[in-house]
C-alpha positions as CSV (number, residue, x, y, z in Angstrom):
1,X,0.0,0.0,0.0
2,X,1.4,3.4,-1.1
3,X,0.0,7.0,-0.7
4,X,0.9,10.1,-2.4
5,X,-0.2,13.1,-0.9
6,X,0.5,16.8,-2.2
7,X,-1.5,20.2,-2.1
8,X,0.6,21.1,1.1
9,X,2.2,24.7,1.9
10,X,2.4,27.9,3.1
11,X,-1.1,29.9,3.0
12,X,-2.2,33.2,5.1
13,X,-5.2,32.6,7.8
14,X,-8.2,32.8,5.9
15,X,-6.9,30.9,3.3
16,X,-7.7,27.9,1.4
17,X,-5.7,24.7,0.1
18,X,-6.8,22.0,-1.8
19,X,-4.7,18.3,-0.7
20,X,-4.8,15.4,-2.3
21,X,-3.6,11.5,-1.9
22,X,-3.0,9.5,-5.1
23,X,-3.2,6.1,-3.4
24,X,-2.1,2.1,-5.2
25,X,-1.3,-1.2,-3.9
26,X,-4.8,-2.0,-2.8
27,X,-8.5,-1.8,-3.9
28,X,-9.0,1.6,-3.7
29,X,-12.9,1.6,-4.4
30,X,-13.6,-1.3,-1.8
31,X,-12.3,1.2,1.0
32,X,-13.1,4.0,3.3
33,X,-10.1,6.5,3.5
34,X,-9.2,9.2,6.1
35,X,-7.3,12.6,6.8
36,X,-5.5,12.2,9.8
37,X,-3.1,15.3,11.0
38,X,-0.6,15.6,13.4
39,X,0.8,19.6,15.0
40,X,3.6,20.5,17.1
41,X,3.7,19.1,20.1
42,X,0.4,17.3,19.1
43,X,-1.0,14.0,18.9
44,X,-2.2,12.4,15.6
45,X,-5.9,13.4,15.2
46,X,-8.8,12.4,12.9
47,X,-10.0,15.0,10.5
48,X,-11.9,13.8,8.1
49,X,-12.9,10.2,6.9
50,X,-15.2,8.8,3.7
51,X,-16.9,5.8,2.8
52,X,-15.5,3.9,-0.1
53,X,-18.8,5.0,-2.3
54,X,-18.3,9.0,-1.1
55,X,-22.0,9.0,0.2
56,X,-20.8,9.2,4.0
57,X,-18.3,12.1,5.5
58,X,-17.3,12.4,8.9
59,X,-15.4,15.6,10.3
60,X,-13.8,16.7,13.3
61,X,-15.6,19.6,15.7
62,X,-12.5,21.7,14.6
63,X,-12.5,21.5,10.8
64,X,-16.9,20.7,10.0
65,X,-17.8,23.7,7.8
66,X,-14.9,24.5,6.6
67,X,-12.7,21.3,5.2
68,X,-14.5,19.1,2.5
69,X,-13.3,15.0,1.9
70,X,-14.1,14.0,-1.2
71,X,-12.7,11.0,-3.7
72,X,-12.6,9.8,-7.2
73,X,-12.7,6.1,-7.3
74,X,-11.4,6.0,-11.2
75,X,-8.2,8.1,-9.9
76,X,-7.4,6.4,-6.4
77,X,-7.6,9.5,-5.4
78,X,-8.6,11.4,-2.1
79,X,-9.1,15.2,-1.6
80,X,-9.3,17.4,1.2
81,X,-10.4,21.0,0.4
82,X,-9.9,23.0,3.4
83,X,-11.3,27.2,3.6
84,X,-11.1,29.7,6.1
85,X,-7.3,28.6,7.3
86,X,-6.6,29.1,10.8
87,X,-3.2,29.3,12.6
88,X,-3.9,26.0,14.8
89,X,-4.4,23.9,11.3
90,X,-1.0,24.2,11.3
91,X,0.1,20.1,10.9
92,X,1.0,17.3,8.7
93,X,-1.6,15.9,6.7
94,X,-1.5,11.9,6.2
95,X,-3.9,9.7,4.4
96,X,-4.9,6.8,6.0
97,X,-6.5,3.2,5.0
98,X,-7.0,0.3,7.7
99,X,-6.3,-2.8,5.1
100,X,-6.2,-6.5,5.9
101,X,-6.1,-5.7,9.5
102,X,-3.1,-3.2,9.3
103,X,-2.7,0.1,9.5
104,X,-1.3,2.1,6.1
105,X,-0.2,5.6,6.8
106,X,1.0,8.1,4.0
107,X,4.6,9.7,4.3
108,X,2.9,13.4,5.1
109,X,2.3,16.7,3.4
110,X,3.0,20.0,5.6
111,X,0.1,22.8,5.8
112,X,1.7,26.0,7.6
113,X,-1.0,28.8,8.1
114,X,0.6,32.0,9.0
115,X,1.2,35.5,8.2
C-alpha cells in the first residue's frame, strides 16, 4: 500500500488549500479513507474520513464547515479541500486506510498557516 499526498504549503489565515492522496497497492474503491493530521507538540488526530462510495463524511468539531473529503474512485484518489485557514491547522496531513487488518499511513504533506 502506497500514498501520495500533495497540495501542502504555506497559506495566510483565511486561506484555502486544496490536498490530495494519489493512493495504489490496494482496492482503492472497496475502501473507506481518512485525513488524519498531526501539529507541534500534538497528537495524531482524525479529521476527516469517507466511505468507499463518497456517500458518507465524517469531520472533526475543529475542521466541520470549513474542510471538504471528497474521492474519485477512477483516480485512487482522495481530496481534502480546506477554507477559512486558521493558525492552529497548522500540521501534517496523512492519508490513511485500515487494510487487511493493518494500518497504512501516508509519508505526510505539511500545511503551515501563517502571516
Amino acid at each position: 500500500v502506497q500514498f501520495a499526498e500533495s497540495g501542502g504549503g504555506l497559506v495566510e489565515p483565511g486561506g484555502s488549500l486544496k490536498l490530495s492522496c494519489e493512493a495504489s497497492g490496494f482496492p482503492f474503491s472497496d475502501y473507506g479513507v481518512s485525513w488524519y493530521r498531526q501539529g507541534p507538540g500534538k497528537e495524531r488526530e482524525q479529521v476527516a474520513e469517507i466511505s468507499s462510495d463518497g456517500r458518507y463524511r465524517k469531520y472533526s468539531d475543529s475542521v466541520k464547515g470549513r474542510f471538504t473529503i471528497t474521492r474519485d474512485n477512477d483516480f485512487n484518489t482522495a481530496y481534502l479541500r480546506m477554507n477559512s485557514l486558521k493558525p492552529e491547522d497548522t500540521a501534517v496531513y496523512f492519508c490513511y486506510v485500515r487494510y487487511q487488518v493493518s494500518d497504512w499511513w501516508g509519508s505526510g504533506t505539511q500545511v503551515t498557516v501563517s502571516s
